[in-house]
N, C-alpha and C positions, 0 to 999 in steps of 0.2 A: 666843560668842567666835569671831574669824576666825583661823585662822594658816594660816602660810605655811611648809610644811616643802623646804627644799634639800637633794637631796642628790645626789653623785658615783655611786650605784648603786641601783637598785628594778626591782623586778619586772618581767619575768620572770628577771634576776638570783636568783640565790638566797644569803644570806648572812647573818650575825648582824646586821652593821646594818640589811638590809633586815626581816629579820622584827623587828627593834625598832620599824624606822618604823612598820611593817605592823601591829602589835600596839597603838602608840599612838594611831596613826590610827583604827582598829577600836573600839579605848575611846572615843577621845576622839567620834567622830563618835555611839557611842550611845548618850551623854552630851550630845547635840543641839549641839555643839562642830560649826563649819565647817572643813574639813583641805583645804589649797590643796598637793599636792605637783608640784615642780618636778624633771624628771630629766632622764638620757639618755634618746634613742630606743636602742631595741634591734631597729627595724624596721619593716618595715609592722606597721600596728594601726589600729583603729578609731579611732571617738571615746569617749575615755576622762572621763566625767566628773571635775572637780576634779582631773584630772592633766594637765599641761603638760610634752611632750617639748621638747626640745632636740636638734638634729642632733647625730651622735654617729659616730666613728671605732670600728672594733675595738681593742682591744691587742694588738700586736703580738706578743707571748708568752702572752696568755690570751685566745682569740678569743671567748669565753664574756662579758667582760668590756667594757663601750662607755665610751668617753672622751668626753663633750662638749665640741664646740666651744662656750665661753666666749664667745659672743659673740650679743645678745639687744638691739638698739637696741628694739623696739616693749617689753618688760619691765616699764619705768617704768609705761607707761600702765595695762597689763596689770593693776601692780597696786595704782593706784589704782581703776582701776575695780573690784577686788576688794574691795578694802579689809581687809586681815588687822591684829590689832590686834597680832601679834607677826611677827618674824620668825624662826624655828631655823633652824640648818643643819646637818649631819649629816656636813658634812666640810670640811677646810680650802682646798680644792681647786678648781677648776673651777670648779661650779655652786654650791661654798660658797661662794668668792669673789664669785657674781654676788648671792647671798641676804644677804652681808654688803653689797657696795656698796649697793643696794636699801635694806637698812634705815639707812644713813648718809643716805642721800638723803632720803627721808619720813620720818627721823626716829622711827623705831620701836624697841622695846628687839629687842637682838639676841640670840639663845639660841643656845648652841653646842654637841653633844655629843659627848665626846673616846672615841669609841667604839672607837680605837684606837691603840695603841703606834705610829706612823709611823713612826720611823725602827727600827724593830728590820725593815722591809720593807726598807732601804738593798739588802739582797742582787738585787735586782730593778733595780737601776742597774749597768748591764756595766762602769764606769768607776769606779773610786774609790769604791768603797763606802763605804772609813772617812769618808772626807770627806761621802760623802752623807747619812752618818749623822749627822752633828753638825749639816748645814748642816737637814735635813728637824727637827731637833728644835729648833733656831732657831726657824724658819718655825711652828711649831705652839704654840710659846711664844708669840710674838709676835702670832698669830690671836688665841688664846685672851685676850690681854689687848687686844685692839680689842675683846673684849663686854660685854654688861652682865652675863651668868650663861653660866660653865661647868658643864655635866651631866656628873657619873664616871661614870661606871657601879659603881663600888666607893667606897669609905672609904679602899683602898689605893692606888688610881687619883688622887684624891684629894690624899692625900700626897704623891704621885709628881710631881705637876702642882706642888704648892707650892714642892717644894723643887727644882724645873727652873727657878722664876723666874715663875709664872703669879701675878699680883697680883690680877687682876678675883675676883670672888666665884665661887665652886666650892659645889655644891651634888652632893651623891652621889644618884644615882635611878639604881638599876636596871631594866632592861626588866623588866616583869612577865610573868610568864603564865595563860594558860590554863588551870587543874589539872583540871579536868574532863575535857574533851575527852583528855588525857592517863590518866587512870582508867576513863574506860568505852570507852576503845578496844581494836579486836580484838585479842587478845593471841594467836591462830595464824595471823595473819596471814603474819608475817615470816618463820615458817620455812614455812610451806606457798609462801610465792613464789621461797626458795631449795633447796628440799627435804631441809630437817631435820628426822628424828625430835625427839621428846621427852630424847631420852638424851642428847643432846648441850649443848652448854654454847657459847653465844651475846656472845661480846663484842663491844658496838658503840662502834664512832666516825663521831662526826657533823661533818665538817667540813670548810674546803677545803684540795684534794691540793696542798699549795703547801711550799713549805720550813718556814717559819714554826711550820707544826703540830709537829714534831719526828716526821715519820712513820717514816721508817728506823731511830729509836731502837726505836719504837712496834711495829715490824716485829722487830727483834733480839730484845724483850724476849716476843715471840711465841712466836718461836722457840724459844727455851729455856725457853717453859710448854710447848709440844706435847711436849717430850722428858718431861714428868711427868703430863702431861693430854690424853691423845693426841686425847680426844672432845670440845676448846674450836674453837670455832668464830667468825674476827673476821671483821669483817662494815664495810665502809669505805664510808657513804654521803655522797658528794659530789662533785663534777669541777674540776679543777685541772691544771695544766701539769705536775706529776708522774706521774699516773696510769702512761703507761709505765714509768718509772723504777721508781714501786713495783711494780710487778709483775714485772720484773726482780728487783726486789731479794727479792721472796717467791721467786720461782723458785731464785734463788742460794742462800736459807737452808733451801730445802725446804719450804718450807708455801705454796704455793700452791695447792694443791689444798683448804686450810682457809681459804684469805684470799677473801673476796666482794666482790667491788667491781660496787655496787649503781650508781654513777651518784646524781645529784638527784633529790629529790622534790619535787612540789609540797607548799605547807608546810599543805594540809588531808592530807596522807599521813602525816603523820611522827608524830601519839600514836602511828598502830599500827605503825610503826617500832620505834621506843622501848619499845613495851608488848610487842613479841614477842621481845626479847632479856632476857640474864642478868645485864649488867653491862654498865655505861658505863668507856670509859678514855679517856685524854685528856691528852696529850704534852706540848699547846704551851708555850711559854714565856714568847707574845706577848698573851696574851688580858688585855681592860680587865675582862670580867667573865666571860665562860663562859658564855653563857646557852645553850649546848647541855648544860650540866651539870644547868642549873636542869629544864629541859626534861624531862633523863633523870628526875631526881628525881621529876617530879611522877608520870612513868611506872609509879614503884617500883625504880628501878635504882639500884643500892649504888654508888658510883663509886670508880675507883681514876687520881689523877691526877698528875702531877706540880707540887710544891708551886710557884707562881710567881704573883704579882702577884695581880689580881684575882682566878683562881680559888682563891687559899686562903681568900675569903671563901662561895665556892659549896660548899665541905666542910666540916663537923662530923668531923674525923675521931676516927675511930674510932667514929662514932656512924652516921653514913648514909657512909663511905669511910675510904679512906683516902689521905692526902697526904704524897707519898716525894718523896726527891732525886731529881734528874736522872739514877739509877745503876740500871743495865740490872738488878743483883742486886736491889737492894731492890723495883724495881717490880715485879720478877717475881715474888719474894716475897710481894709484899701482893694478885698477883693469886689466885698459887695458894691462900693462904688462905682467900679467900672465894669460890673456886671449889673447894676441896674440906670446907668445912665448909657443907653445906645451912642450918643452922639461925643462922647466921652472916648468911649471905646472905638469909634471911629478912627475920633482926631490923634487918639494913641497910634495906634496902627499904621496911620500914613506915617506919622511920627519914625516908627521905629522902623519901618521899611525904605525911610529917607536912609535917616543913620546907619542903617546895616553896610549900606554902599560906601562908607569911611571901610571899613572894613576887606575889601575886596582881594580873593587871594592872588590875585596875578601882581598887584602892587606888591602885598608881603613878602611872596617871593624872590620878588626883583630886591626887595631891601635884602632878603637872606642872603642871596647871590654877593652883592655886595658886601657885607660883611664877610664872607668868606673869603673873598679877594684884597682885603685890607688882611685877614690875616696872613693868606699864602705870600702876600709881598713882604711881610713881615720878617717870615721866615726865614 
């Protein structure tokens, strides 16, 4: 089978969507599946088999971040000459827009994955946010019912999408992972690169420095575990237009001399990431699935998150985490618990390195696969 993946951001970006593409592509392709992916430039670069840039502006508040210009007269040909027997896109946007016109035109089923809450980003419009908020949750309603199959990433994504007005067919697939590469990765990695003893106690988050994450709760609720557990240590891998802010904001509460701000990894870095810490936490309120949760899990990491959307499907609480309100006491609550019961933090960990393996991306892609073929029969 050919397909044609669109999307608004890939590699060298680093992000949950991209390591989804990144992940289905990797299956699908050693599954003898052909993967046509369509993005920004982010620069000079070689010749990149089976990837197609797009000129590409910076973001003017995330320079990390490439915008493509929308606009691809030779595309048509491009891809008949490919000839993909589907079309996905990966975002509603830009380069979605050119991957959805594309499949109007040739007449191909079009796949969509709602890989994220849009308008809960409204904060990132300097003007009328409320308004941008309502108008961006239109627009993704209205995307989502020009396709033939919408992907959740959750069962609660899912529902969220039905009862916003999305009529076309929804289909829940979460990214898969990896679980190996996450189990036999170095696990003294992580503190031998930031120079932590064994005696100390490692809380990671993985994800970008952006408002959305809830990092300054994330930071508060820190602060008030160092005044009971002076030996935890949080550990913040990713880059984002907050970055100074939060470290401001560590400096103000007193803990930055415990807060590590690691910067991005290349994403062959990150099991021994994940394998050298104590505990995954995890703020946001905006996430369709969490797949840095699933991530930590397969690593062995107990998670403590707050309960919201897709991530209350990534925790078994009380079995591999646990999942609190948005309230600075209770999270900090449920961190010290399984940061000062050892045998606790154990039984979480096997816990959640059980459950990661539900997860497994050679299954998801096999179900992607399938769905694709229910729509091309369709056609």
């Amino acid at each position: 089978m050919r397909i044609a993946f669109f999307s608004d951001s890939y590699l060298p970006y680093r992000s949950g969507v991209v390591r989804s593409i990144a992940t289905f592509t990797w299956e699908l392709r050693r599954a003898g599946h052909e993967v046509f992916i369509f993005a920004p430039s982010y620069g000079a670069s070689g010749p990149e088999e089976h990837i197609y840039r797009f000129p590409s502006v910076r973001a003017p508040n995330f320079k990390e971040f490439a915008l493509a210009i929308p606009w691809a007269p030779r595309l048509g040909k491009l891809l008949a000459r490919l000839g993909p027997d589907v079309i996905h896109v990966h975002s509603p946007f830009m380069v979605g827009r050119l991957g959805a016109g594309a499949a109007r035109k040739l007449k191909l089923p079009l796949v969509f994955t709602y890989h994220t809450l849009y308008d809960q980003y409204a904060h990132y419009f300097p003007l009328a946010p409320g308004l941008a908020r309502k108008v961006v949750r239109w627009y993704a309603v209205n995307f989502c019912n020009r396709c033939n199959l919408v992907i959740a990433p959750t069962t609660e994504i899912a529902s969220f999408l039905r009862e916003n007005g999305v009529k076309t067919r929804i289909e829940p697939l979460p990214t898969g992972i990896v679980v190996e590469e996450y189990q036999r990765a170095d696990p003294g990695w992580l503190r031998r690169k930031i120079g932590l003893g064994e005696e100390k106690v490692v809380l990671l988050h993985v994800g970008r420095l952006g408002k959305e994450k809830n990092l300054d709760f994330l930071l508060r609720c820190f602060a008030r575990l160092r005044q009971a557990t002076p030996f935890a240590h949080l550990v913040l891998v990713g880059s984002g237009p907050l970055e100074g802010h939060l470290r401001e904001e560590a400096r103000r509460l007193g803990v930055l001399e415990a807060v590590h701000f690691l910067g991005a990894f290349p994403f062959e870095d990150m099991p021994r990431v994940y394998r050298g810490a104590d505990l995954f936490v995890f703020a946001s309120l905006t996430e369709t699935q969490g797949l840095v949760i699933a991530e930590a899990k397969a690593a062995g990491l107990p998670v403590v998150a707050v309960a919201a959307y897709g991530v209350k499907e990534m925790v078994e609480h009380g079995a591999d985490g646990f999942l609190v309100p948005p309230e600075e006491e209770e999270f900090t609550a449920a961190l010290k618990e399984i940061i000062l019961d050892g045998n606790l933090r154990r039984r979480m960990g096997m816990r959640a390195a059980e459950n990661a393996r539900k997860l497994s991306s050679s299954a998801m892609a096999r179900r992607l696969v399938d769905l694709y073929r229910e729509l091309i029969c369709e056609e």
